[in-house]
C-alpha positions in Angstrom: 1.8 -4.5 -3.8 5.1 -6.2 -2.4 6.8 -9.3 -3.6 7.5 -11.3 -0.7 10.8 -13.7 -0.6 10.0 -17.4 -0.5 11.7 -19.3 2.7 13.9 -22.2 1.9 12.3 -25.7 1.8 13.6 -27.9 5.1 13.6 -27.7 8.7 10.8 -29.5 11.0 7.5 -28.7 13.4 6.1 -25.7 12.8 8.7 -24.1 10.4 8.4 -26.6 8.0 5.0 -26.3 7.9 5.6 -22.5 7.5 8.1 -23.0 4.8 5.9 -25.5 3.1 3.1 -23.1 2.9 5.6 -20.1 1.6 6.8 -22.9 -1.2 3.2 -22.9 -2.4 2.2 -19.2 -1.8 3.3 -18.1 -5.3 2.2 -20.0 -7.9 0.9 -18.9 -11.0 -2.6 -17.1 -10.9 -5.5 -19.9 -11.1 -9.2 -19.0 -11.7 -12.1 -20.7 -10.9 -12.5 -23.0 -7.8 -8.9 -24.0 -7.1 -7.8 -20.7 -6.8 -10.9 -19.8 -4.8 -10.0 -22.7 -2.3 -7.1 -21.5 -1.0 -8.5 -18.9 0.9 -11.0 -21.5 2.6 -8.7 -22.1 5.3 -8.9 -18.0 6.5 -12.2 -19.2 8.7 -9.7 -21.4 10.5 -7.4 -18.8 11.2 -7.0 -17.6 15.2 -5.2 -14.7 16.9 -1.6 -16.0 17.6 -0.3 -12.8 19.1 -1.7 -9.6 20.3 0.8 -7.0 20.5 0.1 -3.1 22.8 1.5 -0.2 21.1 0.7 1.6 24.4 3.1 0.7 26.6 3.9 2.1 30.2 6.9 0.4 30.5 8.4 1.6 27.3 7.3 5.2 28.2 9.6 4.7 31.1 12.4 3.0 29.2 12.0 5.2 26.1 10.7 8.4 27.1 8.6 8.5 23.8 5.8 11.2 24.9 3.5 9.8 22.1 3.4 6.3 24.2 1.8 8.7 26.6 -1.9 8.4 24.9 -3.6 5.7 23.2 -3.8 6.3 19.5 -4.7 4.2 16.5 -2.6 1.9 13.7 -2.4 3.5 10.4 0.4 1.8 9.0 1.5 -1.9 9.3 4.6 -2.8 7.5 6.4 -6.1 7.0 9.4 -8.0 5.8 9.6 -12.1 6.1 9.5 -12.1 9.4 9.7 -8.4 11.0 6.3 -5.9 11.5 6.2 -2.8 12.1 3.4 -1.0 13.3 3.1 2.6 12.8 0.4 4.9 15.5 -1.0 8.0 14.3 0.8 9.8 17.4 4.1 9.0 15.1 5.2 5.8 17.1 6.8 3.1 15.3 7.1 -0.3 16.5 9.1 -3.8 15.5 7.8 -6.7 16.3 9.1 -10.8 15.8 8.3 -14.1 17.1 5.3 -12.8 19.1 7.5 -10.1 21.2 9.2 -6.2 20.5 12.2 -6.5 19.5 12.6 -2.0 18.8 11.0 1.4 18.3 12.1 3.1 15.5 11.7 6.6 16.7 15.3 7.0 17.3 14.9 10.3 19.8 12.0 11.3 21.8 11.2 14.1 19.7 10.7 12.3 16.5 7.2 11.7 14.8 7.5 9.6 12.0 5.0 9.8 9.4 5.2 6.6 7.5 6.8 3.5 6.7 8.5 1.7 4.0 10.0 -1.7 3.4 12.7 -1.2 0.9 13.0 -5.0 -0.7 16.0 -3.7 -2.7 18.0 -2.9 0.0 16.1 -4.9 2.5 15.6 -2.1 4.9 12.8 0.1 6.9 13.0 3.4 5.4 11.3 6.0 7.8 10.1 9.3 7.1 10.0 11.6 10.5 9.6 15.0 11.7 11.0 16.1 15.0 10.2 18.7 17.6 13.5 20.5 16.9 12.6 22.2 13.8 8.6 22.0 14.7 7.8 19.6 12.5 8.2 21.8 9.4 10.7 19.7 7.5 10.7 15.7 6.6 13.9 13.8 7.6 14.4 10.4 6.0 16.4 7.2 7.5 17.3 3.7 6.0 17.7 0.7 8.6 18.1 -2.6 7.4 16.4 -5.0 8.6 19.4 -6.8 10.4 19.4 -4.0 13.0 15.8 -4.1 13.8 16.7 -7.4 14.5 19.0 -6.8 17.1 17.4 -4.1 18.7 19.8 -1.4 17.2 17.4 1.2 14.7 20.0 4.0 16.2 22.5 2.4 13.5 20.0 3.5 10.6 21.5 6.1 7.8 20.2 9.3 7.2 19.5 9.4 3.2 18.7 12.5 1.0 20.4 15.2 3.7 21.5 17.6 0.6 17.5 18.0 -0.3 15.9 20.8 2.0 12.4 19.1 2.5 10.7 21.9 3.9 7.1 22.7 3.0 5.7 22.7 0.4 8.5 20.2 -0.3 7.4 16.6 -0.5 9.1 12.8 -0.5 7.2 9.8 -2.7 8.5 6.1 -2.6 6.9 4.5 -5.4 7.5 0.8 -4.5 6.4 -0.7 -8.1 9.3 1.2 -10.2 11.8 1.5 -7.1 12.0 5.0 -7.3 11.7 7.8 -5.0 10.7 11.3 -6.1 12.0 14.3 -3.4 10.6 18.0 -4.0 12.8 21.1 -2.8 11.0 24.0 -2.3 13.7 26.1 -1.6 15.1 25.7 -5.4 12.3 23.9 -7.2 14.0 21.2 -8.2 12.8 17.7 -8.1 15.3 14.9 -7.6 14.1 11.2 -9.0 16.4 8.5 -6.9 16.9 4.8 -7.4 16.0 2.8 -3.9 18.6 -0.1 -4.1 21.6 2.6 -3.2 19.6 5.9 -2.5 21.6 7.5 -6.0 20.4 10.4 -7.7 19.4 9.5 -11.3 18.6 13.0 -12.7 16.9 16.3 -11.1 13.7 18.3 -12.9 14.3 22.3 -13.3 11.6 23.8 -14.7 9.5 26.4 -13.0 6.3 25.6 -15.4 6.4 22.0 -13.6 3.4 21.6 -10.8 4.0 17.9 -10.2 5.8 14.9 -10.4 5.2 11.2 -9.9 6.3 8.0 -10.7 4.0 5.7 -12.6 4.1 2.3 -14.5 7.1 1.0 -13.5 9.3 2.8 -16.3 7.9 6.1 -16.6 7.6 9.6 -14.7 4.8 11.6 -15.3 5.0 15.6 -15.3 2.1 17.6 -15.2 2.9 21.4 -15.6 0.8 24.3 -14.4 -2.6 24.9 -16.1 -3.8 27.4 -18.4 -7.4 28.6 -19.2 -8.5 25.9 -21.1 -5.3 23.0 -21.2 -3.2 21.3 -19.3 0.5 20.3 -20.6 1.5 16.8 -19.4 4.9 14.7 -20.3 5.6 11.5 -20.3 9.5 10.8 -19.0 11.5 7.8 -18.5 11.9 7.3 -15.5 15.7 5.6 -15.9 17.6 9.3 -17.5 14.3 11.7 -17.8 14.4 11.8 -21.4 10.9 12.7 -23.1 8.4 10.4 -24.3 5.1 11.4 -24.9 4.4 15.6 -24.7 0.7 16.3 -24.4 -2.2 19.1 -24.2 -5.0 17.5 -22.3 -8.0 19.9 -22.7 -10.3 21.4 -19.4 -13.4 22.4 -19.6 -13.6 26.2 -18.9 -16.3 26.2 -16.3 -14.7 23.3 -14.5 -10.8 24.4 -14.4 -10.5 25.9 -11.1 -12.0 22.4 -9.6 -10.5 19.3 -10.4 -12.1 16.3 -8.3 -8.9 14.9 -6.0 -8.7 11.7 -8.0 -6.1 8.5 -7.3 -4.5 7.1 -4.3 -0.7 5.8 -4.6 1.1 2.9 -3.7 2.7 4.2 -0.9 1.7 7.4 1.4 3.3 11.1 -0.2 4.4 13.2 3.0 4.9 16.8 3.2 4.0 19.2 5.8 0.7 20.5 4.1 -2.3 18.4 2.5 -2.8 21.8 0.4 0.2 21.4 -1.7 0.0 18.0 -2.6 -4.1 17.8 -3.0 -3.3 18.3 -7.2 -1.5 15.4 -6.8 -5.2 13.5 -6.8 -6.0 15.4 -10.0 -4.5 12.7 -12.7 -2.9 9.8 -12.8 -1.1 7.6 -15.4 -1.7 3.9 -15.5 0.7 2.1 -18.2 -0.2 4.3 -21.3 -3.7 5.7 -20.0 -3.6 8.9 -18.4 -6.9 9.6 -16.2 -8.6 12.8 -15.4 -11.6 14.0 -13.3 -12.9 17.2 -13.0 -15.3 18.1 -10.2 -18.6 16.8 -11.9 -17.6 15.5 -14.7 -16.5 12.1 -16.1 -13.4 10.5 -15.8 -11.5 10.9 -19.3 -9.3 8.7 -20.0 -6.3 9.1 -22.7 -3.9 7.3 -24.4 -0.8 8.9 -24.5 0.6 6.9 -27.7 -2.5 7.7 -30.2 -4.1 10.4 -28.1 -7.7 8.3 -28.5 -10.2 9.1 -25.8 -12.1 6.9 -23.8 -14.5 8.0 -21.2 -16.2 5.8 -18.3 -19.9 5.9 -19.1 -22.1 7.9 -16.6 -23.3 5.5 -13.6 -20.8 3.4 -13.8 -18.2 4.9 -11.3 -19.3 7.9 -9.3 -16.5 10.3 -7.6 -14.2 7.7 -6.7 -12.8 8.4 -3.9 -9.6 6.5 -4.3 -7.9 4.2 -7.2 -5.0 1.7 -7.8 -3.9 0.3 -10.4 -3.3 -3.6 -11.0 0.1 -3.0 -13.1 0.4 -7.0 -13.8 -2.9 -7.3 -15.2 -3.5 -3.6 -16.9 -6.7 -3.0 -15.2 -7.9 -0.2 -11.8 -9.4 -1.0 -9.0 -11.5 1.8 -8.1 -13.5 2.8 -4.2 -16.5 4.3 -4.8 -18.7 5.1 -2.0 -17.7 1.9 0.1 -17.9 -0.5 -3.0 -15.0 -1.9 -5.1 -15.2 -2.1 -8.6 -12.5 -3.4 -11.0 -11.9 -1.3 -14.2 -10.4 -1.9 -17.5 -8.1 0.9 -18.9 -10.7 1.7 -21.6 -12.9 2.9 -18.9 -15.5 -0.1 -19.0 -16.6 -1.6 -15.5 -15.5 -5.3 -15.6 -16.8 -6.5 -12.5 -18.0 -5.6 -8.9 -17.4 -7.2 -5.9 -20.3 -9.3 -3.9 -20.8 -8.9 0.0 -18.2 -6.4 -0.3 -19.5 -3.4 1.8 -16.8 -1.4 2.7 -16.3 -0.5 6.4 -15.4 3.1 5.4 -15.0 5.2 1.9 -12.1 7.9 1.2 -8.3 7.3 1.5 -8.7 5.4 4.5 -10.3 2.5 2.8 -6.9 1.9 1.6 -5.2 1.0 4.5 -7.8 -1.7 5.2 -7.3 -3.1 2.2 -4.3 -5.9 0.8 -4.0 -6.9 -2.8 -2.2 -9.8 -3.5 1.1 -10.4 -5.4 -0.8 -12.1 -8.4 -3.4 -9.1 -8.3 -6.1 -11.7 -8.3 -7.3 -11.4 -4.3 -8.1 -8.3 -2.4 -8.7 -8.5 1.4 -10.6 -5.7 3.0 -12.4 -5.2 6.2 -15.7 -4.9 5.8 -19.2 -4.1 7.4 -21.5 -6.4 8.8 -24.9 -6.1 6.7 -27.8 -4.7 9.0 -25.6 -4.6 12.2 -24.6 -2.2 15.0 -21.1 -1.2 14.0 -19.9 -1.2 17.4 -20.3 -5.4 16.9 -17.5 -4.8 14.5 -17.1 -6.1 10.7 -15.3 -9.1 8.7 -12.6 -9.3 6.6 -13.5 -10.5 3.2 -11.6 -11.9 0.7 -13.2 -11.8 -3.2 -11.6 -12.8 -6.6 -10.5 -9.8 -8.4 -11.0 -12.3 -11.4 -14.8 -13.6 -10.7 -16.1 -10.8 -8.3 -16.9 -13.7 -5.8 -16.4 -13.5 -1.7 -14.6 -17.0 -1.4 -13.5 -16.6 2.5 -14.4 -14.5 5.4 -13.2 -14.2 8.6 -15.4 -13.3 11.5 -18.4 -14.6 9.2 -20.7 -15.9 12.4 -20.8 -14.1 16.0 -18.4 -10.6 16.0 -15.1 -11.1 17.0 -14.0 -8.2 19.4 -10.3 -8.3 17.5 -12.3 -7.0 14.5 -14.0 -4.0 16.7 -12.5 -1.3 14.8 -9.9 -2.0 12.0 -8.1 0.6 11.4 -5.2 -1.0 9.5 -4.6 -4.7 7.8 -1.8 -6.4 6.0 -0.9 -9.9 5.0 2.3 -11.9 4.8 2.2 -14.4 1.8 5.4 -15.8 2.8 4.4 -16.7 6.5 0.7 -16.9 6.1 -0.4 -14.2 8.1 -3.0 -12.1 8.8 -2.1 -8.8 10.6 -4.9 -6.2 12.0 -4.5 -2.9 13.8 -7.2 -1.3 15.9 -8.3 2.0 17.0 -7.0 1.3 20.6 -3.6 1.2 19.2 -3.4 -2.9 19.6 -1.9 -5.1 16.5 -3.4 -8.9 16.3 -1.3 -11.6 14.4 -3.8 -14.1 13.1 -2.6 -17.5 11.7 -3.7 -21.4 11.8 -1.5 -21.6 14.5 -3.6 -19.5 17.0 -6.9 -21.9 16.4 -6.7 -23.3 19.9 -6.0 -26.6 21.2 -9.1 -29.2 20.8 -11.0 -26.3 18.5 -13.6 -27.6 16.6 -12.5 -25.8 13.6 -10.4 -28.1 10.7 -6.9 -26.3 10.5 -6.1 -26.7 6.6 -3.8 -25.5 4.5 -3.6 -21.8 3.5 -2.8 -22.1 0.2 -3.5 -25.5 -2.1 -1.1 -27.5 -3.7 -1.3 -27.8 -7.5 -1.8 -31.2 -8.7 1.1 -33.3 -8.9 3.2 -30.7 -7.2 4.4 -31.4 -3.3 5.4 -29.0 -0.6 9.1 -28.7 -1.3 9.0 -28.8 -4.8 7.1 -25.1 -5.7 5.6 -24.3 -9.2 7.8 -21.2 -9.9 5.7 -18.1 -10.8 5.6 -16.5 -14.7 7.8 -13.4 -15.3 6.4 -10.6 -16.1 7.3 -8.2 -18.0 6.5 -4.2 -17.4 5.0 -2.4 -19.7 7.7 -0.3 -22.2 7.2 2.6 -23.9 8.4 2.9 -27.6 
C-alpha cells in the first residue's frame, strides 16, 4: 500500500477542485457513516480516458514485437500524476493528461516483468528480461519520474549490475520497509539494499539459508532449509542484519514434504522459475507473528517474542489462497475461495465482507484489489450475483472496519469497461479510479468523465470533516512501526 503525496492547496477550475479533493484525501481513519460516505460519490464516477496498449502506430514507431498481439494488463502503476501500465507480453506504457507520453521498454528485445514506483527516489524501477541472453537473467533500471515526463525512459540507470541474477536468482522490492532483497545464484549470497540510493546495507552467506524476505517494516526474516521434523527460522533487522529472534518451528512428519504455498507480497518477486520461489508461499512474518501452513493442516501461528501458539480454528479460513497484511492496524486480510476475510494476528476471524464475491481466487485476486492508505477500504472487482460473466462485474468498495459494501460502481445495467478486469488501482491524490482489461485497454474513471447534462449528482469524493474547509486539511496521525526489542 503506497502513500501518495498531497498536491498543494491553490490554482482554479478543475485543478483546484483536484487539489481540494487531494487536501481532504488523508485524513485520519473515521468509522461509522462519515467515513462510509465518502465513497458514495464512486457511483458518480465516469470513464475520463480510455487509453490502447495495442497500438499500430507505436509498432511502427517503436518496433516493440510484443505491440504485435493483443495481450492483457497485469500491472498498473502510478505516481501523482503518471500511469503506467504493464501487458503480460512485457509492454510497459506511461501515460498523463489523458495521452502517452513513453514506453519503458528501452530496446525491442526487452520484456519487462513488473513495475515499481519507488516514492523515495521518485522513480519507475523496472525489472526486464531481454532476448539477448533468452530471458534467463533479470536486469533492473531506475527512471525518475521527470524523464517519463519528457518522453526520455532511455536516460534510466541500470542498478544492482555487480549481482548475477540468473535463475534460480531472484529480485524482491518490499515497498513497506523500502528495501530490496537480490538473490545470486552463482555465489549464494543475498544482498538486502536500501531503495532511496540503491546501497548495499549488508549481504547473507550462509549455505543452510533457503529464503529471505523482508517483513514488518524493520525486520528480515530467514528461513533455513528444513529438517525431518523442524524448521530453523531467524528473525534479522533489517537496518545491519544483526539477530533478533532464532527459532525451531516444528513440522508435522507426515506433512513435511508439502507445505501449502501460503502468502502473497506487497509487490510481485521475479525470477526466471516459479519452482524456486514457490517456498516463498510457505511462511510469512507479520509484525511479531510468524504464520505457517502445511498442506492440510491449520494455519499456526507463532509469536516470535514468547514462542505462544495460536492456531486459526478449523472452518474459519480454508486454504487461503493469498494474504496481506494490514501493518498500520496489526491485522491480515486473507482470499479464501473468492471471499475476503479480515484476520487478527491471534488467528481469530474479525469480520467478512458483504456482497463481496470475488471475480476470481488465487494470486490474481490481488491485482484486482486496492487497499487504501488508512487500511480501512478495500476496492475489488467483483462478480455480479446470478449473472452471465460475459455481462461483466462491479467494483465494490467495503469497510475493512464494519465489513459493509458502502459504494459500487457498475451497481445497475453492466458497463462494458468492466467486461473483464484484469487489473485496478486508485489514486488517492487525484481521485482516480484506473481499470485494465483483458484486451489490453486501460480506462481512467473520475467525476470528471460523468457527461455533460448526466442525470447523476457529481459530489465530492471524499467528505470534509466538520469545521474543516478544502484548503485547510486535517493532517493524518503518525504512525509508528512496530520495533522489536
Amino acid at each position: 500500500v503506497e502513500a501518495w503525496r498531497r498536491h498543494s492547496p491553490g490554482g482554479s477550475s478543475r485543478g483546484a477542485i483536484l487539489q481540494a479533493l487531494a487536501a481532504r484525501e488523508i485524513a485520519p481513519a473515521r468509522a461509522g457513516p462519515s467515513g462510509a460516505a465518502a465513497w458514495g460519490s464512486l457511483a458518480c464516477f465516469g470513464v475520463e480516458s480510455e487509453f490502447d496498449m495495442h497500438d499500430p502506430e507505436a509498432l511502427r514507431l517503436f518496433r516493440l514485437p510484443q505491440l504485435r498481439r493483443r495481450s492483457k494488463v497485469i500491472e498498473i502503476v502510478c505516481s501523482d500524476d503518471v500511469v503506467v501500465a504493464l501487458t503480460l507480453s512485457g509492454v510497459a506504457c506511461a501515460f498523463k493528461d489523458g495521452r502517452r507520453v513513453a514506453f519503458l521498454n528501452v530496446t525491442p528485445d526487452e520484456m519487462v516483468r513488473s513495475v515499481l514506483f519507488n516514492r523515495r527516489s521518485a522513480s519507475f524501477v523496472t525489472v526486464s528480461t531481454y532476448r539477448a541472453d533468452h530471458f534467463s537473467s533479470l536486469h533492473c533500471r531506475s527512471t525518475l519520474v521527470e524523464w517519463v515526463r519528457r518522453g526520455e525512459p532511455e536516460a534510466g540507470l541500470p542498478i544492482f549490475q555487480q549481482e548475477e541474477l540468473r535463475w534460480p536468482g531472484f529480485v524482491e522490492f518490499d515497498e513497506v520497509s523500502c528495501r530490496a532483497v537480490t538473490f545470486s545464484a552463482a555465489d549464494r549470497t543475498y544482498g538486502i539494499w536500501e531503495l532511496a540510493n540503491f546501497s548495499l546495507l549488508f549481504r547473507l552467506r550462509d549455505p543452510e539459508i533457503a529464503e529471505v524476505k523482508a517483513a514488518a517494516r524493520n525486520a528480515l526474516l530467514v528461513v533455513h532449509r528444513r529438517k525431518a521434523d523442524a524448521m530453523r527460522v531467524q528473525v534479522l533487522s533489517i537496518a545491519d542484519g544483526t539477530s533478533l529472534h532464532d527459532l525451531e518451528h516444528p513440522l508435522s512428519a507426515a506433512r513435511v514434504s508439502r507445505i501449502k504455498l501460503f502468502g502473497a507480497r506487497p509487490r510481485p518477486v521475479h525470477d526466471a522459475s516459479t519452482t524456486f520461489r514457490d517456498m516463498s508461499r510457505r511462511i510469512e512474518l507479520f509484525d511479531d507473528r510468524l504464520l505457517v501452513q502445511q498442506e492440510g493442516g491449520p494455519i499456526r501461528i507463532t509469536d516470535v517474542r514468547t514462542r505462544a501458539t495460536f492456531q486459526v480454528a478449523a472452518g474459519q479460513l480454508q486454504a487461503p489462497s493469498s494474504t496481506l497484511h494490514l501493518y498500520e492496524r496489526s491485522l491480515f486480510l486473507a482470499v479464501s475461495q473468492r471471499a475476503l476475510a479480515v484476520f487478527s494476528l491471534q488467528g481469530d476471524r474479525l469480520l467478512g465482507l458483504e456482497d463481496h464475491t470475488l471475480w476470481c481466487d488465487g494470486e490474481s485476486a490481488m491485482s484486482n484489489l486496492y487497499v487504501t492508505t488508512a487500511q480501512d477500504f478495500v476496492l475489488s472487482y467483483c462478480a455480479r450475483p446470478n449473472t452471465d460473466r460475459r455481462a461483466g462485474g462491479t467494483i465494490n468498495v467495503s469497510s475493512l472496519r464494519t465489513g459493509e459494501c458502502v459504494a459500487k460502481l457498475a451497481a445497475g445495467a453492466p458497463l462494458p469497461e468492466l467486461a473483464d478486469v484484469t487489473a485496478l488501482s486508485f489514486s488517492e491524490a487525484r481521485s482516480e479510479l484506473y481499470v485494465g482489461s483483458r484486451k489490453g485497454s486501460l480506462f481512467v474513471w473520475s467525476l470528471f468523465g460523468v457527461a455533460a447534462g448526466d442525470s447523476r449528482e457529481a459530489k465530492p469524493a471524499w467528505p470534509l470533516d466538520e469545521g474543516a474547509t478544502p484548503h485547510s486539511p486535517t493532517p493524518s496521525p503518525p504512525h509508528s512501526p512496530p520495533t522489536f526489542p
